[in-house]
N, C-alpha and C positions, 0 to 999 in steps of 0.2 A: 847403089840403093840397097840396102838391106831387108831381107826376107823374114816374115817374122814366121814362128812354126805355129801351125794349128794343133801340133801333137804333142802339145807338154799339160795341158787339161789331162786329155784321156789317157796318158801314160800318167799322170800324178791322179786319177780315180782307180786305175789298176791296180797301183800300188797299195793303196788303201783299202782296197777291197782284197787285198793279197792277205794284209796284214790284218786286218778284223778275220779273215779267216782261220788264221794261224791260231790268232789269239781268243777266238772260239772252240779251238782242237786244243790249245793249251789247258784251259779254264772248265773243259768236258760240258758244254753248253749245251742243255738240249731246244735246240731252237724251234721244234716241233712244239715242245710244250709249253713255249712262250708265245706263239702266233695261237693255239688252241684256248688258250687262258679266255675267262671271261671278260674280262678287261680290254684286253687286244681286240678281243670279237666287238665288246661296245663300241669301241673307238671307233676301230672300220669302217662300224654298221653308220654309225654320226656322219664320216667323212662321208662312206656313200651316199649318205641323203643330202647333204647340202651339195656333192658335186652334180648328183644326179638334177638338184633343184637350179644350180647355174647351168645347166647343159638345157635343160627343160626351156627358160627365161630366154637363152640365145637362139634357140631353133625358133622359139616365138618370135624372139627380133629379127631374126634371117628372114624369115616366113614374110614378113611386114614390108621388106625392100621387093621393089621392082621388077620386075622377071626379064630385062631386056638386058640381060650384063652387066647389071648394074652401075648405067652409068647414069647420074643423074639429074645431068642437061637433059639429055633428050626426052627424061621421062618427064620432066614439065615443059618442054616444048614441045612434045605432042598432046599436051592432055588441053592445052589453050589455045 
């Protein structure tokens, strides 16, 4: 039977992140003044509001389930 590796993802994102490295230090990047930029900052600010709005909507739906383990036999077999 043949083994397959779980380690050829995170060694193939290492690599990639080796090499944007590099070629950030090649190109004199200043990557401070690209996450400071106002643009960057909009964008951010957008994602964190709608992530914050899906997190907000699923603690409501979490909130809304059963307290008993959530299983959901027993929660309509004891309520009848």
């Amino acid at each position: 039977m043949k083994k397959y590796s779980t380690q050829k993802g995170f060694v193939k994102y290492v690599v990639i992140f080796i090499v944007l490295v590099v070629l950030i230090a090649m190109f004199n990047i200043d990557v401070g003044a690209i996450i400071e930029s106002d643009l960057v900052q909009s964008v951010y600010h957008y994602i964190k509001v709608i992530l914050s709005f899906i997190y907000d909507a699923f603690v409501k739906v979490i909130g809304q389930l059963p307290t008993n383990g959530g299983d959901m036999a027993t929660s309509t077999a004891t309520s009848t």
